[in-house]
C-alpha positions as CSV (number, residue, x, y, z in Angstrom):
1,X,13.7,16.6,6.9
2,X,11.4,13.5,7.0
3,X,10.1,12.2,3.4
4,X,7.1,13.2,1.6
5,X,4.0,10.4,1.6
6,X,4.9,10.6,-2.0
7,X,8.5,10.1,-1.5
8,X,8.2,6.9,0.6
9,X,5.2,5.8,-2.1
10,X,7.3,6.2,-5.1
11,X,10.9,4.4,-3.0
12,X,8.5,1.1,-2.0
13,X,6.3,0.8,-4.8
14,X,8.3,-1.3,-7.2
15,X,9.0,-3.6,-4.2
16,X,5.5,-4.1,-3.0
17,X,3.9,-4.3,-6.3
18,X,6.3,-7.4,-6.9
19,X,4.7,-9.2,-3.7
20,X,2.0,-11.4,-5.1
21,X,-1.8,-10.6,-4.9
22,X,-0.3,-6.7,-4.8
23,X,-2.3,-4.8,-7.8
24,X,-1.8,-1.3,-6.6
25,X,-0.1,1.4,-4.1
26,X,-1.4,4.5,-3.4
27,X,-2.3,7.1,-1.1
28,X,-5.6,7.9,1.2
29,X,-6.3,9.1,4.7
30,X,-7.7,7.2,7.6
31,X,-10.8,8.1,9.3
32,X,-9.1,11.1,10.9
33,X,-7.8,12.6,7.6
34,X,-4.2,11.8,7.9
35,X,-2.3,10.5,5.6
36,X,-2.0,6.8,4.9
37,X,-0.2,4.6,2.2
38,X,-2.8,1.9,0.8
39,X,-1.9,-1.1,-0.5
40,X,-4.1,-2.7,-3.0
41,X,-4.7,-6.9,-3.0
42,X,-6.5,-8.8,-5.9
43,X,-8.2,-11.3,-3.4
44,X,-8.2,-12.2,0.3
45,X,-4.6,-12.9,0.6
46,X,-3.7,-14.0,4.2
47,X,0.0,-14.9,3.5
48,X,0.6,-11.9,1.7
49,X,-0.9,-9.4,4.6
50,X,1.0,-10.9,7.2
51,X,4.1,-10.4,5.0
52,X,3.2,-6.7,4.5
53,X,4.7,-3.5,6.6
54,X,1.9,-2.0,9.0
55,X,4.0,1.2,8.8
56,X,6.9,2.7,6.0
57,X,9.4,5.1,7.2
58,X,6.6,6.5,9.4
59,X,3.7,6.5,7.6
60,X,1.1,4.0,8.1
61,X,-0.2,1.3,5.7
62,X,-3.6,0.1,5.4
63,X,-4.2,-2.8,2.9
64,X,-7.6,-3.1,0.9
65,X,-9.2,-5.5,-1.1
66,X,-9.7,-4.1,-4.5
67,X,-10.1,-6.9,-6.8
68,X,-8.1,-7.4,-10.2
69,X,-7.1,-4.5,-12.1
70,X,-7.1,-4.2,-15.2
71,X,-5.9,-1.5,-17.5
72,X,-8.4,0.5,-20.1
């Protein structure tokens, strides 16, 4: 049986969120409602996108530019 979105989210997290200009990971769906994992950038980071998977362990990644976070 294949992972859960979830599953794959929670095994890659640590290592992405340690990839610089990474703020967040999470989960969305494309345009077509399926299920995507979205990584979260603090700026325009070309380096860092190139570096990034387009897919993990099927599921595909779509990177967003969401600014700093900061935690309330």
């Amino acid at each position: 049986m294949s992972p859960s979105i979830q599953e794959v989210k929670e095994k890659h997290a640590a290592r992405l969120l340690a990839t610089e200009g990474v703020v967040s990971v999470g989960i969305g769906q494309d345009p077509d409602g399926k299920s995507v994992i979205i990584i979260g950038l603090d700026a325009p980071r070309p380096q860092t996108q190139k570096k990034l998977p387009k897919e993990l362990d099927s599921y595909p990644v779509r990177v967003e530019i969401i600014g700093p976070v900061k935690a309330q």
